[in-house]
N, C-alpha and C positions, 0 to 999 in steps of 0.2 A: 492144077491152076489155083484152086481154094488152098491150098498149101502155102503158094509162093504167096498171094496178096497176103495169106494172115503175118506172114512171115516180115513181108515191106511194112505192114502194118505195126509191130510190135517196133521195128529200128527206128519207122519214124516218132512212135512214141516214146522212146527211150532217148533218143537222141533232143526232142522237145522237152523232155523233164530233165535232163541235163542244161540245156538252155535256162530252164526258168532257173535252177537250181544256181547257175552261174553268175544270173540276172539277179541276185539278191543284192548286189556290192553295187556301187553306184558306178565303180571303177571297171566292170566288168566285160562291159560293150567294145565287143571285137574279141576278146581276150577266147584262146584255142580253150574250151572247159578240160583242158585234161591237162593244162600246163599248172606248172607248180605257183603261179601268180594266182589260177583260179581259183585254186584249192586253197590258195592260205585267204582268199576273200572269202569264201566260204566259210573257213572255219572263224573267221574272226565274226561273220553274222550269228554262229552256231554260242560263237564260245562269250562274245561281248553283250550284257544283255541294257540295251539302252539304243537309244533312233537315234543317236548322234553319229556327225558325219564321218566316213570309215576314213584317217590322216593319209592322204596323198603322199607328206616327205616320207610316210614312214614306208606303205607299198609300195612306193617307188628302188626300195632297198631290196624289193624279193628277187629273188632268183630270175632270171632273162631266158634260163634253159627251155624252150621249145618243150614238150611232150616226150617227142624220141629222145631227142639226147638226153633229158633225165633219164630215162628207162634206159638210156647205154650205158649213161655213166655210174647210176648205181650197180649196176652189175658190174662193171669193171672195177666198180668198190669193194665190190664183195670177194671179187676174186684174184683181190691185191694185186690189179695189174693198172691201176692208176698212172703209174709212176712213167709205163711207156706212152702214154697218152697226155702228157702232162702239157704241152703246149697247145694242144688244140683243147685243152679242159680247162685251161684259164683264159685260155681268148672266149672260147664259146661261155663259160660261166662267171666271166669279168671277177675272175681272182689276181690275186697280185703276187705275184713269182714273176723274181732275175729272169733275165733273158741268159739264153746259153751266150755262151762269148763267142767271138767271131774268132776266125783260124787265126792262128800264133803268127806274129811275123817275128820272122828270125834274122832275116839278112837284109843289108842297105848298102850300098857301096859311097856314098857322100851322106855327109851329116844331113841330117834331116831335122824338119822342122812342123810340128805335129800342132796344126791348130785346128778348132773345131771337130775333136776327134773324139769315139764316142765308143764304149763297152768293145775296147779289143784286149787280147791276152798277147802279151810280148815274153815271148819264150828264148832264150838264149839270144838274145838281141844285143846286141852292139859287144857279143863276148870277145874277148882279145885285137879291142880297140885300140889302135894307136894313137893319140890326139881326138880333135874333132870335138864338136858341140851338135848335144839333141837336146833341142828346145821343144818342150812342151809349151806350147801357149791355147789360152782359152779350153782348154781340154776336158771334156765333159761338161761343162756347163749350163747349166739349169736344167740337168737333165732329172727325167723323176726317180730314176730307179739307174743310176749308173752304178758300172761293176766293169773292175779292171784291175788285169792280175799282171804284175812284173814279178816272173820269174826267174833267177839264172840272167838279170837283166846285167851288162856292162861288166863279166864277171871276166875276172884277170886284164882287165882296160890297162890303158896306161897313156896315165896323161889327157882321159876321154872326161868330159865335163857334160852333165846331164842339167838343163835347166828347166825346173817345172813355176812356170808362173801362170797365175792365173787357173790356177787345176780345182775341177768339181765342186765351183761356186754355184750357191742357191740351189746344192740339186737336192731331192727330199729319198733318204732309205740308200744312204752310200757305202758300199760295198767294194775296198779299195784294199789290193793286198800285193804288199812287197817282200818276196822270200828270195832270199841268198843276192838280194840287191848286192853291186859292186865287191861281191866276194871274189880277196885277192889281187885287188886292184890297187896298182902305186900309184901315186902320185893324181890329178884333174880333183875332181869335187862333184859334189849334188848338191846343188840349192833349191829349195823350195822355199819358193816365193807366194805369198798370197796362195794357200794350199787349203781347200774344202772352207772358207770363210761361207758363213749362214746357210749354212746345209742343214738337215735334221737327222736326230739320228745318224750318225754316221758311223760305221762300226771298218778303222782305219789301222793295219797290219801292219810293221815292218817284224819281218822273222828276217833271222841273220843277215842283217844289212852291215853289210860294208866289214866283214869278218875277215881277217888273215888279212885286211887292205895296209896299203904301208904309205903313211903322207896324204892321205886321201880327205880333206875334210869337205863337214857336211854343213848349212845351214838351213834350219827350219824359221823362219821367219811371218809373222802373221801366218800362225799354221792354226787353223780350225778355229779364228776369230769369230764371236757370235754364232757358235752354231746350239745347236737345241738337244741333251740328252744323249747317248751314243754314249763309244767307247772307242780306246786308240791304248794300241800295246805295242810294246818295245822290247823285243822278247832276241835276246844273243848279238843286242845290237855291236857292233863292233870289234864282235870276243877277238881277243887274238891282234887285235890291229896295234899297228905300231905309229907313232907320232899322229894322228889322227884326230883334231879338235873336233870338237863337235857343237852348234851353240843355236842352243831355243831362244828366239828369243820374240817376244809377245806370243807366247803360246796358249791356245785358251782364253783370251782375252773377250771378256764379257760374255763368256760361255755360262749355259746354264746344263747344271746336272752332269757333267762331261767326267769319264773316269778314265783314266790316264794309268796303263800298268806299264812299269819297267822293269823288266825280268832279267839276269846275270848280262845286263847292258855294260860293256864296257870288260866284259869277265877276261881276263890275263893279258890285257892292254899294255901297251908301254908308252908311257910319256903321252898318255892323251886328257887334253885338256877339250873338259864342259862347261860350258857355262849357262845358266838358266836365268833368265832377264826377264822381267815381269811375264813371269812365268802364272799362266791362272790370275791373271788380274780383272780385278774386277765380277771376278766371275760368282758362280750363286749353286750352293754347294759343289763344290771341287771335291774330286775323290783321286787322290794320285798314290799309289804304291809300288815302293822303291823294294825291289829282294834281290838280294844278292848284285847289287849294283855295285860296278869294279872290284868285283872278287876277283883277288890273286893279281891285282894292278900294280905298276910299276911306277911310281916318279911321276904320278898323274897330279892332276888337280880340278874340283869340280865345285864351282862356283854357283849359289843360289843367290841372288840379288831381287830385292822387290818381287819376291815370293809368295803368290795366294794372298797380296796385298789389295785391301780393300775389295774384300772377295767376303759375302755371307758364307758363315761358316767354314763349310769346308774341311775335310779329313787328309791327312797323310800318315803312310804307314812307312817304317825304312825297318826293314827284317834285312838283317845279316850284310849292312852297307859296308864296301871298304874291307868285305872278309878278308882275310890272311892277304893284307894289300901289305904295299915297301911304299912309305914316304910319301905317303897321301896325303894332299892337303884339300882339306874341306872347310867352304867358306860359308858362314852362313849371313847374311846381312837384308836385315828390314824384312825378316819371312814371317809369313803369316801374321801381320797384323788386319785379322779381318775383322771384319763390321760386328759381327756376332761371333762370340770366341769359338775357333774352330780345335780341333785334337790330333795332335801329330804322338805317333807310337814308335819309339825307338827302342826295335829289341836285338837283343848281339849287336849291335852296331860298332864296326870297329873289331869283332871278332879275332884276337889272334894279328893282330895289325903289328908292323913294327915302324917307329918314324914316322908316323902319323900324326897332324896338328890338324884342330878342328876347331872351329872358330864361329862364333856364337854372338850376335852382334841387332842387336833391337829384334830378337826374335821374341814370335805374338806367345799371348798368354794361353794357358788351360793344355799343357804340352807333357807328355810322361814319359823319362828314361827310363828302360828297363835293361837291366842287365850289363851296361853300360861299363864296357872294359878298359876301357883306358882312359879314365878321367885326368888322369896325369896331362896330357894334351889339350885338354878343351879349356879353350878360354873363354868365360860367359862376362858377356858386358848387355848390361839393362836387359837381361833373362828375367820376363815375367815379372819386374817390380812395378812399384805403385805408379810410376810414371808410364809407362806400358800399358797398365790396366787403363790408365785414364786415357791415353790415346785414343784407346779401344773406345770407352764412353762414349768423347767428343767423337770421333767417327759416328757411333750410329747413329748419335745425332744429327751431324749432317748431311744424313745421307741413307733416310730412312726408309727411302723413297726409292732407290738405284734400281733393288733386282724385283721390283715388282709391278708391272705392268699398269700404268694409272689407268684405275675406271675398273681392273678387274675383281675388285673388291670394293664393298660400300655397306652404310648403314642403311636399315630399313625407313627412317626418316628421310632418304632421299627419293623415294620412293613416295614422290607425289605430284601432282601437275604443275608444272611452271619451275621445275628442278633444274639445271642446265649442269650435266657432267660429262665427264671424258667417255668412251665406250673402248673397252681394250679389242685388239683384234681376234672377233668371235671366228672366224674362217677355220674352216676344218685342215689341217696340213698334213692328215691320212693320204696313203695311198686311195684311190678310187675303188672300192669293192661291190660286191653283193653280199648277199646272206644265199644259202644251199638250200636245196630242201630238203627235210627231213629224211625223203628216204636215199641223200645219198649223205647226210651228214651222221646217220644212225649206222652206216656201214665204215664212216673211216675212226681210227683212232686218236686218242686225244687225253692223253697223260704222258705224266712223265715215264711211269713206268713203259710205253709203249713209244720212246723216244727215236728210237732206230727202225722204225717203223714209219712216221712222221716225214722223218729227213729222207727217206728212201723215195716216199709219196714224192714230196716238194722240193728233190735234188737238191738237198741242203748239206753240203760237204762240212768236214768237223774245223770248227772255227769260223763260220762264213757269219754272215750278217742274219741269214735265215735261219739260219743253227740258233742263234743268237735269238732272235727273236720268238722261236718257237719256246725256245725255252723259258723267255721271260715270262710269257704269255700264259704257260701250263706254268708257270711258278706263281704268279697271282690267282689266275683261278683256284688251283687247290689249296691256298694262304686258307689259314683257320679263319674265320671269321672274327671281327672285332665286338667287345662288348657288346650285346644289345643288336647286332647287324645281322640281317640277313643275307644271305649275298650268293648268284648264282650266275655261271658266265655261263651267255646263250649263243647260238649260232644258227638260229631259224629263230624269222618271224611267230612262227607257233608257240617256241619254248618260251619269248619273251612273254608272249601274250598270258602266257601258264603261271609264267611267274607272277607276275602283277596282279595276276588275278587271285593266285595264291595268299598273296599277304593283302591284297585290298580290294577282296571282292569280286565279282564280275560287270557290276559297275564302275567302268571304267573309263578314263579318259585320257589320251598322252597329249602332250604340246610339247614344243618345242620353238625356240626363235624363230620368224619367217624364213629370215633373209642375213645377210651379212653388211646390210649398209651401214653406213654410221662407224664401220670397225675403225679404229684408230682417229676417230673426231670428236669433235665434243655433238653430243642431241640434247635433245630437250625432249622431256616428259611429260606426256599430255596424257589423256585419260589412264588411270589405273582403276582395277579391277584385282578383287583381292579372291581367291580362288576359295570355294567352300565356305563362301562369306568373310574373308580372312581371319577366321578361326585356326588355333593349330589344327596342325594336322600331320598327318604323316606322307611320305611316297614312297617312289622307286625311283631311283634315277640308272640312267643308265650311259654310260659311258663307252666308248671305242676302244676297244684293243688292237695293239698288231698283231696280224695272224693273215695267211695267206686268202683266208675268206673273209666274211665281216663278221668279228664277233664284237658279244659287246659286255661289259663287264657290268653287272645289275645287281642293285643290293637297298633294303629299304634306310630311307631317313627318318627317324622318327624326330619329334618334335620343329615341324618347319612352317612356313606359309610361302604359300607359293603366291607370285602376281604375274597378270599379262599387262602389259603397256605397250599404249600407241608413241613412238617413237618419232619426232621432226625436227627438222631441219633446224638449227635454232636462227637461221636466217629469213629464211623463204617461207618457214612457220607450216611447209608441205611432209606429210607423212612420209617418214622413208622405210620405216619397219615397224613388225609389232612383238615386242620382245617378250621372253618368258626368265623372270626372275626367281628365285629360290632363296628364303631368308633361313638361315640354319640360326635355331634360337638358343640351342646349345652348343660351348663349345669348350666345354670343361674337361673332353678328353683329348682335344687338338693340341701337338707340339708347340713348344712357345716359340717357335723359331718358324713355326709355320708362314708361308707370305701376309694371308690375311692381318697377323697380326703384328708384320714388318712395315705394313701399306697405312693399317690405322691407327697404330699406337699403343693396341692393350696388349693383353695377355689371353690366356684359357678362361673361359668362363668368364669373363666378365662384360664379354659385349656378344651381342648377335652378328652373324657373317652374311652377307647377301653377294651373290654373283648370275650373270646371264647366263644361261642356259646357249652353251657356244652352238654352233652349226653340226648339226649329225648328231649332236646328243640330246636325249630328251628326258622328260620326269613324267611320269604316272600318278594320279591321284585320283582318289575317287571321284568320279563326276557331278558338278552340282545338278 
């Protein structure tokens, strides 16, 4: 009996000094002491040494796993069997992974009409069509995480017209993939209408579309207008087709960052006419590369018009365009005059070509022929002369302002009470995640070199959007370091904590912007508050990356001041947030083509750059 009591006696003490132990965080009360939330308050009492209050946005980002299921799922880490468990481990651990698709529809007996339609796989669907219209309308839309695969879709049709309007607008991380679209298909069309406009990221596939088809044309029309960052490739589009036009046109339009590949597009073609019509206008670094684009083409013709026009910067590559073509005719007219002179690289171009004319017509400045085989064809009119350059000028002149968000850059003189400026939209447009805990993020892998490992974990098939994004993701992290930067991507609350405290101490302090109001209005500036006395100083800032968990990419700033301001209405004169700005006082290693210095006028180094501290991101400084 003196055995059991001592026995009751020691659990109830153990289980009480785990309590007080958990009871150090303010945030602790309720919280299971053995869940990865308790533990990481714990160690931020152990590790942070200062009475200031432990940041609610920031623990609100810990891990949700329960006790048990950490203790499952690290061992199902350890013993690399994550990958079968992968749907109940990103519901339970609020990761962000594709949903699996829904089973393939293959068969319809009347034309069908797809609206409100959302992450299906169409597997040999509408194959040896006769006639008939399949309208996609409203399809996918605003959805957060859509993914939909046309496979084998409309292949050998004849006469079958597919119309997608309205397809995967507003949705955020699009995952859109067309393989062997209308292969062999005579005669009907695919339009695509209004196709992924202001999505994010969008990572949008046709592999052999429309191949061996005879008479078949295609239009892309408002395709991926306004969207944010992503990628879209064009890889065997139409090889082999016979009469076949094909015509982009507003493509990219006001797009920011969008990289556009097209790969042996149009390769042993006959008589197919493209045409590219304000193709990347407007847009804000455009990256488009043409390789081996109608190679081995017959009697085609493929028209660039208002090309990358009034577009910040901006690169095109054309490797091996028009190889071993017959009687190609390529038009070049009003391309690439951007706001900030962009670089277009033409190598082999023309290769081996016979009856080829290529035609050269107000094309933009700062442009390089290389290896350029049949000059006997190309007609250059107003190629990069003085009247050209100046265009260029009076363009950024008027229009200095286009690809940079007003309000998301300012000087440090606005930065005081009675201010009244724009506030650009701070909202975070991440997927929703957590951060893991350490002991199941020290068991998974996380390089490049351990990349087939990764995609195995988070069913990331080769080419997908997740592929894509893993990869980004472990290609920034292991990025050398920039002069003078320290820089380390974290994936627990702990490691960040480690780091911050690494380069600035263990007094420490993070902020970040309250709230999101005010995004896209103008405020007004009422009390500031200039951090460490607004002395320089140095931080850590830490930014979001995509990755199926929450990581965050952290690296110090030296030479900055950091300020908090109360933020109002400029009408109602009522608080609506309390915002955290960051004045970078150096900027003598930033690109001169960087925004901040398209928004305010200078160059590197000769003015300081301030911006808000958006929603989910925050900065570290020593604590006053």
């Amino acid at each position: 009996m003196n055995l059991v009591i001592l026995l009751c006696l020691c659990f109830l003490s153990f289980f009480s000094n785990v309590n007080l132990i958990a009871g150090a965080g303010s945030d602790a009360a309720g919280e299971n002491p053995f869940s990865p939330k308790a533990y990481l308050i714990r160690y931020w009492s152990r590790e942070i040494h200062n009475n200031l209050p432990q940041p609610n946005f920031l623990l609100s980002k810990a891990s949700p796993l329960n006790s048990v299921d950490a203790v499952n799922f690290a061992r199902l880490a350890a013993q690399n069997s994550l990958s079968t468990h992968l749907p109940s481990f990103c519901a339970s651990a609020k990761l962000f992974c594709f949903p699996d698709l829904a089973n393939s529809l293959e068969k319809h007996d009347t034309d069908s009409n797809f609206a409100s339609y959302l992450n299906r796989n169409f597997t040999n669907y509408g194959t040896e069509r006769l006639g008939g219209v399949d309208s996609f309308k409203n399809y996918s839309d605003g959805d957060n995480l859509p993914v939909d695969s046309f496979r084998r879709y409309s292949r050998d049709s004849a006469g079958h017209k597919d119309k997608f309007a309205n397809y995967g607008s507003n949705g955020n991380v699009v995952d859109q993939s067309f393989l062997t679209y209308a292969a062999g298909a005579t005669g009907g069309d695919g339009e695509f209408k209004n196709y992924n406009p202001q999505v994010n990221v969008p990572n949008l596939r046709f592999t052999s579309y429309a191949d061996d088809a005879n008479g078949r044309a295609h239009s892309f029309a408002s395709y991926t207008d306004q969207t944010n960052s992503g990628s879209e490739t064009f890889t065997s589009y139409g090889k082999n087709a016979n009469g076949s036009p094909n015509e982009f046109s507003s493509y990219g339009k006001d797009s920011n960052v969008i990289n556009s590949n097209f790969n042996n597009y149009g390769e042993k073609g006959n008589v197919n006419n493209d045409s590219f019509t304000s193709y990347g206008f407007n847009g804000n670094v455009p990256e488009n590369n043409f390789k081996n684009y109608g190679a081995e083409a017959n009697a085609g013709s493929a028209s660039f018009s208002s090309y990358r026009d009034q577009s910040n910067v901006g690169d095109d590559t054309f490797q091996s365009y028009g190889k071993k073509s017959n009687s190609q005719k390529i038009n070049f007219a009003n391309y690439g005059k951007s706001f900030n002179e962009g670089t277009d690289k033409f190598t082999g171009y023309g290769e081996g070509a016979k009856g080829q004319v290529i035609g050269f017509k107000i094309y933009g400045v700062n442009n390089t022929f290389k290896e350029y085989t049949n000059k006997k064809a190309m007609a250059f009119t107003q190629y990069s002369d003085a009247n050209s350059k100046q265009s260029a000028k009076k363009l950024s002149g008027s229009l200095v302002n286009k690809w940079v968000e007003r309000g998301k850059f300012f000087r440090e003189s606005m930065l005081k009470e009675g201010t009244l400026m724009p506030m650009p939209d701070i909202t975070d447009k991440m997927p929703k995640r957590s951060f893991l805990p350490r002991t199941i993020i020290s068991k998974l892998p996380f390089s490049t070199s351990t990349m087939g490992e990764i995609k195995q974990i988070f069913h990331a098939s080769d080419n997908s959007t997740m592929e894509t994004i893993i990869k980004d993701a472990l290609s920034e992290c292991e990025r050398a370091p920039s002069a003078g930067e320290t820089k380390r991507c974290v994936a627990s609350i702990e490691d960040m904590i480690d780091f911050a405290s690494s380069v600035l101490g263990r007094n420490v302090a993070v902020r970040s912007t309250d709230n999101v109001n005010g995004s896209k209005q103008k405020i007004q500036i009422h009390s500031v508050k200039g951090i460490n006395g607004g002395r320089v100083t140095k931080s850590v800032s830490c930014h979001q990356s995509l990755y199926p968990y929450l990581l965050y990419y952290c690296h110090s700033v030296p030479k900055v001041r950091v300020y908090e301001a109360d933020l109002l209405d400029p009408t109602t004169k009522s608080k609506i947030n309390h915002g955290v700005a960051i004045c970078h006082l150096d900027t003598t290693a930033w690109s001169p083509t960087h925004g901040a210095f398209l928004a305010l006028g200078s160059s590197p180094g000769r003015i300081e750059v301030c911006h808000w501290i958006f929603e989910n991101d925050m900065t570290w400084t020593i604590a006053d």
